[in-house]
C-alpha positions as CSV (number, residue, x, y, z in Angstrom):
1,X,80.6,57.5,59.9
2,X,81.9,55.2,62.5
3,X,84.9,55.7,64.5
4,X,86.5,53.1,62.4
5,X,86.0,54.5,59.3
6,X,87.2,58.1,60.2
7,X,90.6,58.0,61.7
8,X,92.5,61.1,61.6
9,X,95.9,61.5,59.3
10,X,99.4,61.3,60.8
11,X,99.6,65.0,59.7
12,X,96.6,66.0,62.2
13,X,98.2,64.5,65.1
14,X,101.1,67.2,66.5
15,X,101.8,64.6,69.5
16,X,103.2,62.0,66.9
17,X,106.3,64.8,66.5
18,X,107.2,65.6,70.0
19,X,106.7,61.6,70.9
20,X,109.4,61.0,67.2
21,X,111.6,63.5,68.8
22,X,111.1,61.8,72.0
23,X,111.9,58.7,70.8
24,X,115.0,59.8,69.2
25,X,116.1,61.9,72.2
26,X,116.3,58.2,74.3
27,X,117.6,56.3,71.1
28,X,120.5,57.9,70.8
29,X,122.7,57.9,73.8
30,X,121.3,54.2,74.3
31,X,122.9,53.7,70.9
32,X,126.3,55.4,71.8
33,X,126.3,53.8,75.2
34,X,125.5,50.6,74.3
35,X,127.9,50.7,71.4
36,X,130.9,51.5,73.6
37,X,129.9,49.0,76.5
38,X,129.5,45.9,73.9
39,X,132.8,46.6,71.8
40,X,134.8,47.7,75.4
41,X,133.5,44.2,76.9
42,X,134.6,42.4,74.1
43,X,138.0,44.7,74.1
44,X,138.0,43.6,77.6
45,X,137.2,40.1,77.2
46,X,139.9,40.0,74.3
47,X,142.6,41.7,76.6
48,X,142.2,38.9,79.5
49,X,142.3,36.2,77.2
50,X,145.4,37.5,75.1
51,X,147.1,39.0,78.2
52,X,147.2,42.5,76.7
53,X,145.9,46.0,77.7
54,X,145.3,48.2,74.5
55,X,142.0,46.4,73.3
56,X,140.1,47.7,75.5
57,X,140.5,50.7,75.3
58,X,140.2,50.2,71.1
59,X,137.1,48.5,71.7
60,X,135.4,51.3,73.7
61,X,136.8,54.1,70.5
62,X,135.3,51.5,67.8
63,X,131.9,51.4,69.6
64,X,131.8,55.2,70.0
65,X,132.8,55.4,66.1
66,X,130.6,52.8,65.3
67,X,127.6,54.0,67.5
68,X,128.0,57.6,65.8
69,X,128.0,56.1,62.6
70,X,124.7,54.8,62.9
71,X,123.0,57.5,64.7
72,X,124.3,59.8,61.6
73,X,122.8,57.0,59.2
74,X,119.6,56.9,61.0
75,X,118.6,60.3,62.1
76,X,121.3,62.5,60.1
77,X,119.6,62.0,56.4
């Protein structure tokens, strides 16, 4: 048999779950952070333009709600 022709299954490989862990260990708090930062900037943006100062801080607790909501969806199933 060549090497093509014999590849090991994903259930022989016990690297694939510590680099799926891996990745999910990097994905989340880059979801969460990244969530807060684009819903505070536009909070932000939002308060400068309307002359206010609540939506920023609004917009940072809607990306965290938001963020968490889709790390549950992703990894909490």
């Amino acid at each position: 048999m060549s090497e093509e022709e014999h590849r090991p299954g994903p259930e022989s490989d016990p690297s694939d779950d510590h680099q799926s862990f891996a990745n999910a260990a990097w994905s989340i708090p880059s979801y969460v952070l990244s969530g807060m930062a684009v819903y505070g900037g536009i909070g932000w943006l939002l308060d400068h333009w309307l002359g206010t100062s609540a939506l920023f801080p609004i917009g940072i607790l809607v990306g965290l709600a938001l963020a968490l909501y889709l790390v549950y969806h992703r990894y909490g199933r």
